[in-house]
C-alpha positions in Angstrom: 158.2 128.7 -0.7 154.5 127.9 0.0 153.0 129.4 3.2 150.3 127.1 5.3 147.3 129.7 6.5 145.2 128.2 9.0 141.5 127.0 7.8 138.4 129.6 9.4 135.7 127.5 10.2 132.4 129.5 10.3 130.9 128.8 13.5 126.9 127.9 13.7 125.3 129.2 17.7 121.7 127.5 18.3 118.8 129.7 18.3 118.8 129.1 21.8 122.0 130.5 22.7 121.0 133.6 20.1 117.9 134.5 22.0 119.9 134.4 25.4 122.7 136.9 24.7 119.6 139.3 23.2 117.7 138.8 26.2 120.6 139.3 28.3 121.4 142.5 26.2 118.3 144.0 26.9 118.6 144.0 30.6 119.1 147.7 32.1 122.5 148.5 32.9 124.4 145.7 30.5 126.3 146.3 28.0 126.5 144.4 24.8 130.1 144.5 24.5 130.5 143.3 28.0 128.1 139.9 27.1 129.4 139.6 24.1 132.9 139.2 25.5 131.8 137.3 28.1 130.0 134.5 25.5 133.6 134.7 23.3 131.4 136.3 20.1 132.1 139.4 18.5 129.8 142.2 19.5 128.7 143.8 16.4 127.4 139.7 15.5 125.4 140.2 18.9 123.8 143.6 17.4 122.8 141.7 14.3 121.2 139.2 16.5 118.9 141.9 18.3 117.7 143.3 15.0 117.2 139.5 14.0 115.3 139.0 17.4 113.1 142.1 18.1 111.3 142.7 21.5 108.2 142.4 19.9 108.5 139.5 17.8 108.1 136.1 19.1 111.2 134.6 19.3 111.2 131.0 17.8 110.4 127.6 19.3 113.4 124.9 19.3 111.6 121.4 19.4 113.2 119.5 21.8 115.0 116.2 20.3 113.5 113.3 20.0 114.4 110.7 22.7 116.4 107.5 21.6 114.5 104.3 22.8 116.9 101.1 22.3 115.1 98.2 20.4 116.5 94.8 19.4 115.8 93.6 16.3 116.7 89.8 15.0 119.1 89.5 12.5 117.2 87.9 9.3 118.2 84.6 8.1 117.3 85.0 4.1 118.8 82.1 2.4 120.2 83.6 -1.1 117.8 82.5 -4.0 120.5 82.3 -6.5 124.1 81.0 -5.6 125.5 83.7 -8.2 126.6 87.1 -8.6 124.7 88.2 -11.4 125.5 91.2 -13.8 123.8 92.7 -16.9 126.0 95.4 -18.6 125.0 97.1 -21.7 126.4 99.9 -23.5 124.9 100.8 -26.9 123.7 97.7 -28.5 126.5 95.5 -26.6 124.4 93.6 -24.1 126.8 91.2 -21.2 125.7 89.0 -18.6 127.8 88.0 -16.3 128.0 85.0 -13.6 130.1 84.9 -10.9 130.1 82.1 -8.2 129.0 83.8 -4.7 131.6 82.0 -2.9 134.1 83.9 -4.8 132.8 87.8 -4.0 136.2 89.1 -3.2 137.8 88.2 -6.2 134.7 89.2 -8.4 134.8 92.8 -6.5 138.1 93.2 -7.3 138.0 91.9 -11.3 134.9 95.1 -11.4 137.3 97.2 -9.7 140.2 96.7 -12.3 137.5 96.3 -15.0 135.6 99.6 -14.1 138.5 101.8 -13.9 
């Protein structure tokens, strides 16, 4: 009988998000259980964060991502030098060279497939 336990995934909170709950914890009057509820993580993982993040320290700067510009590039038309496939193999002192036509790829993938395994 084999029993399926689910999979924990460790979860990663931004720096951002970190510096908030401590900065909300720190307000008079609010509890860190209560934010910490409120966010969905565990308090005593909120305490860690105010010792990580002291009042006095300066808390860390998040770069902002870069922005995505859309470019359109041309699609290069480079004529194939040789109309081959072209191997060199060597093991020890065996030395092959191989030529396969380029017309015939598929087949030649799957002959180094088989041969390779």
């Amino acid at each position: 009988m084999t029993i399926a336990l689910p999979v924990r995934h460790r979860r990663n909170h931004s720096i951002e998000f970190k510096t908030d709950l401590v900065t909300m914890c720190r307000q008079p009057g609010i509890s860190v259980s209560a934010v910490a509820l409120e966010n969905g993580v565990n308090a005593n993982q909120v305490r860690r964060w105010m010792k990580q993040f002291p009042v006095d320290a300066k808390l860390p700067v998040v770069p902002t991502p870069a922005k995505l510009v859309p470019i359109q590039v041309e699609p290069v038309n480079a004529s194939p030098t040789n109309e081959d496939i072209q191997f060199d193999i060597r093991r020890g002192a065996t030395r092959m060279n191989i030529r396969w036509p380029l017309d015939k790829a598929e087949v030649c993938a799957q002959w180094l497939g088989a041969w390779l395994k």
